[in-house]
VMD Tcl script that draws the C-alpha trace (Angstrom):
set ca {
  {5.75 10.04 -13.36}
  {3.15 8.32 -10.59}
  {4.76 7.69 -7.83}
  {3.81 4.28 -5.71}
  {4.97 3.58 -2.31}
  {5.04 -0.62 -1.88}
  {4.87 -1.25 1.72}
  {5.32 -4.43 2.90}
  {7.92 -6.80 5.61}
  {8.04 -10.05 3.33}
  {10.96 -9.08 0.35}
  {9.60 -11.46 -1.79}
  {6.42 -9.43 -2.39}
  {8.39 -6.24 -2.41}
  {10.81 -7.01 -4.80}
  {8.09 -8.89 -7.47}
  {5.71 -5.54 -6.92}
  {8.52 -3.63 -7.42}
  {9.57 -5.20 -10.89}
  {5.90 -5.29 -11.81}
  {5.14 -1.94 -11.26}
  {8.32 -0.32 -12.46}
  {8.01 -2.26 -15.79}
  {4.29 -0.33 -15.96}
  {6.13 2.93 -15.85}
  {5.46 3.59 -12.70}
  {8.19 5.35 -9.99}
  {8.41 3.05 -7.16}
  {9.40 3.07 -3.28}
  {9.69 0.33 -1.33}
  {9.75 0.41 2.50}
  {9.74 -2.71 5.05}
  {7.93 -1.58 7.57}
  {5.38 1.52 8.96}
  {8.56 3.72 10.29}
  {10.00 3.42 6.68}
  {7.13 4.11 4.90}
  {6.47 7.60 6.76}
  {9.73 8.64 6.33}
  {9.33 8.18 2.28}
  {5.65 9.77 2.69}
  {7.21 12.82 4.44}
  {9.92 13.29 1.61}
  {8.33 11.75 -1.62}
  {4.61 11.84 -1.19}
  {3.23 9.10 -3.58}
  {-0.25 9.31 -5.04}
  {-0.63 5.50 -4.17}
  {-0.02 3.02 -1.35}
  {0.12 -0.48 -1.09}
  {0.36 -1.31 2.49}
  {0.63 -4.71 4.61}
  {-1.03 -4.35 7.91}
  {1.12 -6.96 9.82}
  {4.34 -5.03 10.57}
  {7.17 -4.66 12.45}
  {7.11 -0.91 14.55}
  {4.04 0.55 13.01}
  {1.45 -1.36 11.61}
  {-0.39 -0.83 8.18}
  {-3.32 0.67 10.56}
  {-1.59 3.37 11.83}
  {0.01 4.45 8.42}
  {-3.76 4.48 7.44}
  {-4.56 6.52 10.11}
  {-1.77 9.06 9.51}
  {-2.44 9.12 5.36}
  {-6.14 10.06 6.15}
  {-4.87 12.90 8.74}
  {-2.12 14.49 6.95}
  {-2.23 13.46 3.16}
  {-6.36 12.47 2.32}
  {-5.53 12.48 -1.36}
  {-3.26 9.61 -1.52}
  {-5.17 6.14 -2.57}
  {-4.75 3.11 0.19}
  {-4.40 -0.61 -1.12}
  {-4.67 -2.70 1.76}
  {-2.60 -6.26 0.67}
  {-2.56 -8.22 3.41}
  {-2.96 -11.93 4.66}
  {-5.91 -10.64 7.51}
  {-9.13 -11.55 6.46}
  {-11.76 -11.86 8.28}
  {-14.61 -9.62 8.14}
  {-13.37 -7.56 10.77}
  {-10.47 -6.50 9.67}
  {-11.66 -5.92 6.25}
  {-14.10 -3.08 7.64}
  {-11.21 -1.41 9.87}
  {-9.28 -0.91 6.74}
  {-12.18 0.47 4.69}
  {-13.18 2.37 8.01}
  {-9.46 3.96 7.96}
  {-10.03 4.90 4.76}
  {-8.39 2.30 1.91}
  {-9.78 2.72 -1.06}
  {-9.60 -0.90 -1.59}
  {-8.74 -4.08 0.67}
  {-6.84 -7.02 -1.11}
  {-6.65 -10.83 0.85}
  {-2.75 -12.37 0.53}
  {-2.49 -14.59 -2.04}
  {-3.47 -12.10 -4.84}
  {-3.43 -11.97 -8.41}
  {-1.04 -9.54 -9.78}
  {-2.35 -9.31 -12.95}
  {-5.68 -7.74 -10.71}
  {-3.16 -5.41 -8.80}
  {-2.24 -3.95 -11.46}
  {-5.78 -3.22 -13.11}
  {-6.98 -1.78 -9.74}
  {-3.84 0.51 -9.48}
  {-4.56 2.14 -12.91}
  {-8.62 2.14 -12.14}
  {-7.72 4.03 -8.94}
  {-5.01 6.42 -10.24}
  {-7.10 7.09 -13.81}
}
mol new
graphics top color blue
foreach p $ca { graphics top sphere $p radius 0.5 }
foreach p [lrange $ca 0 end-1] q [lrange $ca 1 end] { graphics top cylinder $p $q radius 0.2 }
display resetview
């Protein structure tokens, strides 16, 4: 089963990602924060993040940053509410495979999770 790690400090996204992606089949973790989500990354390592940048602890950047120099395989969704340009090219520049602006549609989460993990 394809594992997903759902990082994120709002539970309202969490849990709704959660349900969504669980009823696709998927095995989900959820963290609330950058400290979290290592922690399940060190024990479970998921093929796929989805990861706020605007944290408590450690931000979405530095999870980024530690994905790309300890686990390059895993695919990086950026979800967040940043978007200017800016911010947009650290993510890609850190190495997310793709960058998603807060509000989203879920029903395009979901087709970009299966594009990246097919």
């Amino acid at each position: 089963m394809i594992k997903i790690l759902i990082v994120d400090d709002e539970p309202n996204i969490l849990l709704s990602l959660e349900f969504l992606f669980k009823k696709e089949g998927y095995h989900v973790y959820i963290a609330r924060d950058g400290e979290e989500a290592l922690d399940i990354i060190a024990e479970n390592l998921p093929e796929l993040i989805i990861l706020d940048i605007m944290m408590p602890n450690v931000d979405g950047y530095e999870v980024a940053k530690h994905l790309r120099e300890k686990h390059k395989g895993i695919k990086i969704i950026f979800l967040t509410a940043k978007s200017k340009q800016q911010d947009i090219q650290k993510g890609l520049d850190l190495g997310a495979d793709l960058y998603l602006v807060k509000p989203f549609s879920t029903k395009e989460l979901v087709a970009k999770v299966k594009t990246l993990l097919n």
